[in-house]
ROTOR-722590 format. One record per residue (C-alpha): residue in three letters; x, y, z. Coordinates in steps of 0.2 Angstrom, whole numbers, plus 2048, in hexadecimal, padded with zeros to 3 digits. Each point is the difference from the previous one (the first is absolute). Layout:
AlaXYZ
...
***
This chain:
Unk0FCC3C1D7
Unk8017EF80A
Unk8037EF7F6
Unk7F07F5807
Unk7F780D808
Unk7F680F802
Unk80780E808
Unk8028137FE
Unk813801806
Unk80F7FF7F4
Unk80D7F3805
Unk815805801
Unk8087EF7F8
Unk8127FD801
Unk80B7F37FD
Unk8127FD808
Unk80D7F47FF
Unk8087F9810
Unk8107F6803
Unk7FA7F6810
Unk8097F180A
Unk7ED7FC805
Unk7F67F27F8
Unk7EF8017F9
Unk7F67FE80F
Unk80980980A
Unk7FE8107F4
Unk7ED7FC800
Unk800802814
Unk80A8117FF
Unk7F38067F4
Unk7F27FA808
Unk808809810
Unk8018117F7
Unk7EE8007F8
Unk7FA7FD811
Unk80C80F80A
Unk7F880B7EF
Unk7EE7FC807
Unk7FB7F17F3
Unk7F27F9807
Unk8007EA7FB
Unk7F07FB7F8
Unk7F87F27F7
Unk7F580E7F5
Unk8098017F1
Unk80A8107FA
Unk7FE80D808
Unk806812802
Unk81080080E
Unk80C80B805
Unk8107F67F8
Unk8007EC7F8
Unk8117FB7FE
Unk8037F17F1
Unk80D7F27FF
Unk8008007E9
Unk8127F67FF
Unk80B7F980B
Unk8107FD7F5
Unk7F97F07F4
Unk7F97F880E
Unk7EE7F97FD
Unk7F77FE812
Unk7ED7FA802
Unk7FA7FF811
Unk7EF802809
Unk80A812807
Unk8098047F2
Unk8037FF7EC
Unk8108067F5
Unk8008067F3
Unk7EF809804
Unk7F37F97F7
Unk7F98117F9
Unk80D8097FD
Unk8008007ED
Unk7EE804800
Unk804812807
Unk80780F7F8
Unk802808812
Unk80C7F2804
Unk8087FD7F0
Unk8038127FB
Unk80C80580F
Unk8047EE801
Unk8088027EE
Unk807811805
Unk80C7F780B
Unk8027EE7F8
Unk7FA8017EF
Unk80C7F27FA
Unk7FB7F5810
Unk7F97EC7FA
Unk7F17FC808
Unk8027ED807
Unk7F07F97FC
Unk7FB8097F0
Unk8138027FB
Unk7FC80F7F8
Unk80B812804
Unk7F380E80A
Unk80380B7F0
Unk7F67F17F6
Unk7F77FC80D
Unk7F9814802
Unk7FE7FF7EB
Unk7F57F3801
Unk7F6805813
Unk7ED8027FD
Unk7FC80C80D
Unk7FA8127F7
Unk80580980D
Unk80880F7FE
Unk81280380F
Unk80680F800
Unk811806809
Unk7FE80A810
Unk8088127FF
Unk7FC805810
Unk80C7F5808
Unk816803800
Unk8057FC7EE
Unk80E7F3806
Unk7F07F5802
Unk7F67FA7F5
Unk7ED800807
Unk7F27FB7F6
Unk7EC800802
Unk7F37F97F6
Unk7F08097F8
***
């Protein structure tokens, strides 16, 4: 189920890791471009149910806090969907601000939620939803 909302849908989560020449921002504005080609409709409401919401968790150990945009993210250790295919990837990873690694940061995570992998999907990739 959805993190900080109703809503009867399951939700895919994946995590990737990307080797980019782009800054911050400019990452923010390509994702914010996709979300909108995948039908995401911008609203002040809250969370809501949406076809895809794409999340900037770590840019290298960069620590950015704009009005548009803050690395690391500032939930992310409160979120077994993000933490457990996060640690499938980068388990050993140091978080900048915490300075804890993902696989302590996922130990100590207070969310009950209960992620499971997706088999459904081609097994070179790891997909994950959240019940």
């Amino acid at each position: 189920m959805p993190w900080g909302f109703e809503s009867q849908h399951l939700f895919l989560n994946e995590v990737i890791a990307l080797l980019t020449s782009l800054s911050p921002n400019e990452m923010l504005t390509i994702a914010k471009e996709i979300e909108k080609k995948s039908g995401r409709i911008s609203s002040d409401n809250g969370y809501q149910d949406r076809p895809l919401d794409i999340d900037l968790l770590l840019y290298d150990e960069l620590i950015v806090q704009s009005s548009m945009l803050t690395i690391p993210h500032p939930a992310m250790h409160l979120r077994q969907f993000v933490l457990v295919p996060l640690h499938e990837i980068a388990p050993q990873i140091i978080h900048p601000v915490s300075h804890q690694t993902i696989a302590q940061l996922l130990l100590d995570c207070p969310d009950s939620a209960k992620v499971y992998r997706d088999q459904t999907e081609c097994s070179e990739y790891l997909n994950y939803f959240t019940i």
